[in-house]
C-alpha positions as CSV (number, residue, x, y, z in Angstrom):
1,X,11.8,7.2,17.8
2,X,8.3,7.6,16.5
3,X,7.6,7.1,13.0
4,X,4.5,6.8,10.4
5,X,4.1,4.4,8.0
6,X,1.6,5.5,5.1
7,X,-0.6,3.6,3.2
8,X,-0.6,3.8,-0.8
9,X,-2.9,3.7,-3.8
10,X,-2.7,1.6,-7.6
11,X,-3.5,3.9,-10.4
12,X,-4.7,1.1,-12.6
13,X,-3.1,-2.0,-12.4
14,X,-2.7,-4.5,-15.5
15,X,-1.7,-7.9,-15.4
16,X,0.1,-8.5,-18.9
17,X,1.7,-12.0,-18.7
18,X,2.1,-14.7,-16.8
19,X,5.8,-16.0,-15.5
20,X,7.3,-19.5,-16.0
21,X,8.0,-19.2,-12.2
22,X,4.1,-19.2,-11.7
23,X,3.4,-15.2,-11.1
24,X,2.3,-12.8,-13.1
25,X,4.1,-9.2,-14.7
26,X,2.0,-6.6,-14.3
27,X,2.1,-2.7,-14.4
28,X,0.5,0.1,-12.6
29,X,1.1,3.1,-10.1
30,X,2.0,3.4,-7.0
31,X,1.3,6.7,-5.3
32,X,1.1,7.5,-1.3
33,X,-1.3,8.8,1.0
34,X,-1.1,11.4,3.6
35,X,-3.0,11.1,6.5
36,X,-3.4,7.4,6.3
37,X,-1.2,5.5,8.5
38,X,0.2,3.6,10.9
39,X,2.0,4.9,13.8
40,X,5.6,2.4,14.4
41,X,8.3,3.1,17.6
42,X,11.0,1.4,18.9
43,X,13.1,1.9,21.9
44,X,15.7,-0.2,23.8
45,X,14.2,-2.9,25.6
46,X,13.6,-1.9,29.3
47,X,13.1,-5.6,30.7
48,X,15.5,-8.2,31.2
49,X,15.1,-11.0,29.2
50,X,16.8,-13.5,26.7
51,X,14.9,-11.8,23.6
52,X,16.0,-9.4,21.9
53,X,12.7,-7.9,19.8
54,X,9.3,-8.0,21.6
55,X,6.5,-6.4,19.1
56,X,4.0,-4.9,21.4
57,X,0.6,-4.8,18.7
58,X,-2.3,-1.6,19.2
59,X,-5.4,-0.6,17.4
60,X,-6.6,-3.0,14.9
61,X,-5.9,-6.3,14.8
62,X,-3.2,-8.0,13.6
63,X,-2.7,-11.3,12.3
64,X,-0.2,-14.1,13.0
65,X,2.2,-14.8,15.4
66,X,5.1,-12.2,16.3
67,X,7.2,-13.3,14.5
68,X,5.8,-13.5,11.0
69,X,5.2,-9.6,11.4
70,X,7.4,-7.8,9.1
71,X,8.8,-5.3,11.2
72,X,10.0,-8.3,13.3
73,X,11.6,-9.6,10.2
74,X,13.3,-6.2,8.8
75,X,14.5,-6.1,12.7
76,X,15.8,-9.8,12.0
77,X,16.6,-9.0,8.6
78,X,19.3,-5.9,9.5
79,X,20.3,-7.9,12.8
80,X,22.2,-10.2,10.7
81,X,24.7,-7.3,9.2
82,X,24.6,-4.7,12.3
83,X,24.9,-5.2,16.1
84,X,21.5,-4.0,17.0
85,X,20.3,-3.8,20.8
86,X,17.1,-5.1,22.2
87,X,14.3,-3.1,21.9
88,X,10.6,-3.4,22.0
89,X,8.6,-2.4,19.0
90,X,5.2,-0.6,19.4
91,X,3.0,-0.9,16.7
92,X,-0.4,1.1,16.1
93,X,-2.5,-0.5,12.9
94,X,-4.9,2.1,11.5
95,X,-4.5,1.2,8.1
96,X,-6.8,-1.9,6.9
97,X,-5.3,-4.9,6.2
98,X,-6.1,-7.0,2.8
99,X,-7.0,-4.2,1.7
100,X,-4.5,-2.9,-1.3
101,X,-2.9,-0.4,0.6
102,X,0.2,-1.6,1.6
103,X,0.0,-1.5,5.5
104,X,2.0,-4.5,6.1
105,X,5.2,-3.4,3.6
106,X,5.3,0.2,4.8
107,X,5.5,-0.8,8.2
108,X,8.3,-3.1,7.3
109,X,9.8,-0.3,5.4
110,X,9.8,2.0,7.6
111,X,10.9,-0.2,10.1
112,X,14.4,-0.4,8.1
113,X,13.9,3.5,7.9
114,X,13.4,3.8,11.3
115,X,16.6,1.3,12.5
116,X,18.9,3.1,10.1
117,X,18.5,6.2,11.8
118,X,18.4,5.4,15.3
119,X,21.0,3.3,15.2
120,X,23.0,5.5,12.9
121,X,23.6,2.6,10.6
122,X,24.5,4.8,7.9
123,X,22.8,2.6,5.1
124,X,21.9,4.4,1.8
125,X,18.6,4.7,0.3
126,X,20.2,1.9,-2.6
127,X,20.8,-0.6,-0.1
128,X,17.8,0.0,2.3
129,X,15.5,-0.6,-0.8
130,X,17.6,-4.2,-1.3
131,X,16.9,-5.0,2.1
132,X,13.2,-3.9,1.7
133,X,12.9,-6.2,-1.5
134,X,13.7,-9.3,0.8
135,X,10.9,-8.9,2.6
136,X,8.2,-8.2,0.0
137,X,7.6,-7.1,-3.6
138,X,6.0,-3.4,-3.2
139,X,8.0,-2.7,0.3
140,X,10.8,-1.0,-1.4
141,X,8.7,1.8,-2.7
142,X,8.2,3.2,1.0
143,X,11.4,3.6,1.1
144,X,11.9,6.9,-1.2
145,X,7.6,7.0,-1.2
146,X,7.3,8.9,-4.0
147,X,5.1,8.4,-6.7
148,X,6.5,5.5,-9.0
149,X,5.9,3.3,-12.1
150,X,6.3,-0.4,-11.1
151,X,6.7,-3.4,-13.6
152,X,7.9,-7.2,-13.3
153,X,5.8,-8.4,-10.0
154,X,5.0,-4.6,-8.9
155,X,9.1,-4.7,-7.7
156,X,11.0,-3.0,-10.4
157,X,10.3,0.6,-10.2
158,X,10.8,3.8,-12.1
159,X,10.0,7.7,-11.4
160,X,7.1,9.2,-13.1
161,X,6.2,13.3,-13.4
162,X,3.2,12.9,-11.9
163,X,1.7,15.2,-8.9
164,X,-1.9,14.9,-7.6
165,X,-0.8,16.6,-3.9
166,X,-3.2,19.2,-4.3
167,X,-6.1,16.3,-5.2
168,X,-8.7,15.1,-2.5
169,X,-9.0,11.3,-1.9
170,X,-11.4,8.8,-0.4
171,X,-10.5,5.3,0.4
172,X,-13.5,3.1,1.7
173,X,-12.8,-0.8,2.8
174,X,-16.1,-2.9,3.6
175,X,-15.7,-5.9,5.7
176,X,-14.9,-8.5,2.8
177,X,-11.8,-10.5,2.4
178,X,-10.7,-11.1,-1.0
179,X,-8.2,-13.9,-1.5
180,X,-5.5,-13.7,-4.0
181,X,-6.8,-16.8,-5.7
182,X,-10.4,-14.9,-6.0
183,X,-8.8,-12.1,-7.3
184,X,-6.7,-13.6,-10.0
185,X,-9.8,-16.5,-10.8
186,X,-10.9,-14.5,-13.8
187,X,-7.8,-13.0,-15.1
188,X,-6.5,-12.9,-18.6
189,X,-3.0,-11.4,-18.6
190,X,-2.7,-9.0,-21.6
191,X,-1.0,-5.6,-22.8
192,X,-3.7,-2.8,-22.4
193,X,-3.7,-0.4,-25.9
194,X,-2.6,2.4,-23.6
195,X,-0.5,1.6,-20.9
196,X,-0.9,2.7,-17.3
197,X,2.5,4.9,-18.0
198,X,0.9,7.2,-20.8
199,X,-2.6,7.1,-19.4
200,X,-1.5,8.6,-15.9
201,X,0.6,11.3,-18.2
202,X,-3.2,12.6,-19.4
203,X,-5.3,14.7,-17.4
204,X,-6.8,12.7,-14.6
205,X,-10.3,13.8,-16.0
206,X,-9.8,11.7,-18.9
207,X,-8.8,8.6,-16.6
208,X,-12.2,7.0,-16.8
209,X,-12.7,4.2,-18.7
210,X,-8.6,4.5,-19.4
211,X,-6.9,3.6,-16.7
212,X,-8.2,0.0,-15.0
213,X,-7.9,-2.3,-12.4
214,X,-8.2,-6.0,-14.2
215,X,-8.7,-7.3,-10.5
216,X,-12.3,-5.5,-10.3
217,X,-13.5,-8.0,-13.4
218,X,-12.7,-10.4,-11.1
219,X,-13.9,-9.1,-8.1
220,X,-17.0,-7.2,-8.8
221,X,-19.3,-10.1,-9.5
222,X,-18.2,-11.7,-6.7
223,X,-18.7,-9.1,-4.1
224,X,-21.5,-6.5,-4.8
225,X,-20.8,-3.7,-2.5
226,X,-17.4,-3.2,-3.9
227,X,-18.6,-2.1,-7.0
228,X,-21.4,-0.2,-5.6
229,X,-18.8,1.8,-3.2
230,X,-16.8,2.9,-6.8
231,X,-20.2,3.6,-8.4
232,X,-21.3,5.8,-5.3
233,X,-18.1,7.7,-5.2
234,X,-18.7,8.7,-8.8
235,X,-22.3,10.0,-7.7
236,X,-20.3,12.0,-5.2
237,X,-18.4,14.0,-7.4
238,X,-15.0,11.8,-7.7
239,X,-13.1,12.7,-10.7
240,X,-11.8,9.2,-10.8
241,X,-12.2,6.3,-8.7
242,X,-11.1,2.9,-8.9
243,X,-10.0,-0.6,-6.2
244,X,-6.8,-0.5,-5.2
245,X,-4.5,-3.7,-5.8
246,X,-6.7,-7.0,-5.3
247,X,-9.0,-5.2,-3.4
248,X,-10.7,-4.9,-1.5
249,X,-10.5,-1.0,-1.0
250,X,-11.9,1.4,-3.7
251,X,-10.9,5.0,-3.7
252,X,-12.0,8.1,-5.0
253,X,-9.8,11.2,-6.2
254,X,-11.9,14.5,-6.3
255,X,-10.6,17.7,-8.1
256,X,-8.7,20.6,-6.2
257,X,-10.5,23.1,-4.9
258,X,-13.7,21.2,-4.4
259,X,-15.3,19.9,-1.2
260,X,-14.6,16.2,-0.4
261,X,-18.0,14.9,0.4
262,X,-18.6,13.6,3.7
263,X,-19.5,9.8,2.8
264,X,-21.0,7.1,5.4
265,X,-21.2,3.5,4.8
266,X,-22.0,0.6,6.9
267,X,-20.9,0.6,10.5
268,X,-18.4,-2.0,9.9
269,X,-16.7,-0.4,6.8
270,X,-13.4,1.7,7.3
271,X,-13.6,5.2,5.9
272,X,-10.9,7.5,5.1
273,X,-10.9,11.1,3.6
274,X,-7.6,13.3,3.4
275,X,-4.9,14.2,0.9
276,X,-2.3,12.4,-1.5
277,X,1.0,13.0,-0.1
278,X,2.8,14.2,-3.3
């Protein structure tokens, strides 16, 4: 069974306190992509061996041993409740990683998807969501994928009225890493005037200067061309744009009907033009 794992965006994202347990609250928007993704299958082992999961890795690469993946660890994770056969998991990264756009949960997500299914596990979307929870804070969204309102650590989620399907999007990634400890060096958790709740119920022409992402106060001074991608995307004609989680993507949401430019950056920067899923 083949499968595809999409990436997401944060309309704004404000960090409002900070947690005796050492994290932080915060609120924004999460809200999928079509187009950009991942592609995830698993089928029943065909070799002989004493394993029981071997993750066979394509495209882009990833990071850390086998079996810190987190589709080996919703395998693991469901494997505990449900006799599940071998199998060998293929996955194909196209979507960046650290880079705000969720690659890592919604393959993990999916993953859960994907073994309910096949395996006719007959678990609700209720407890698939619990499950996803275990194995990070925003990989339970993938699981219904539908435009939400997330509080607490970006894990407690509510449904919003909010469609943008017919909205054009860029999402550009240059080669920078930005640490979470970067991201969060300048922060000072507060409650915005508006929040990101009744700004994304305005008109997303009104968004500018509205609806933020506190991580680019942190980020911007500290790497350049990510604030220049966001300022260039505006000279393009974006409606809106803005970095995605801690960065260190920014995208760009352009009006219906109009052309999405055809952008180039850098060789080494990732580049991705399509639609919003909802």
């Amino acid at each position: 069974m083949l499968v595809f794992p999409n990436a997401k965006i944060n309309l704004g994202l404000s960090i409002t306190e900070k947690r005796p347990d050492g994290y932080h609250n915060l609120e924004t928007v999460f809200y999928p992509i079509d187009g950009l993704t991942d592609a995830l299958e698993v089928v029943d082992a065909t070799s002989a061996n004493n394993d029981d999961i071997r993750l066979h890795p394509y495209g882009m690469e990833v990071a850390g041993l086998p079996e810190e993946n987190l589709v080996v660890k919703a395998y693991r994770l469901l494997s505990k409740e449900h006799r599940l056969p071998p199998v060998d998991i293929h996955l194909y990264k196209h979507i960046p990683s650290g880079a705000g756009l969720g690659g890592g949960s919604a393959d993990a997500a999916f993953m859960l998807r994907l073994l309910n299914e096949q395996y006719a596990l007959g678990l609700s979307a209720e407890t698939l969501e619990a499950h996803a929870a275990k194995l990070g804070a925003d990989c339970a969204f993938f699981v219904r994928n539908v435009p939400v309102y997330a509080e607490g650590i970006g894990n407690l989620f509510s449904p919003i009225p909010l469609s943008l399907k017919d909205y054009g999007v860029i999402v550009v990634k240059p080669n920078v890493f930005v640490s979470t400890k970067e991201a969060f060096a300048h922060i000072r958790p507060h409650r915005p005037e508006q929040s990101v709740k009744e700004v994304t119920a305005r008109p997303v022409e009104e968004w500018e200067g509205l609806l933020v992402n506190d991580f680019e106060e942190s980020v911007f001074p500290q790497h350049v061309q990510i604030r220049e991608i966001k300022e260039e995307l505006y000279r393009q004609g974006a409606v809106y744009a803005s970095m995605t989680g801690s960065g260190s993507s920014v995208f760009g949401l352009f009006t219906p009907g109009t052309t999405v430019p055809d952008i180039h950056w850098e060789a080494d920067t990732f580049c991705y033009a399509g639609k919003l899923l909802r």
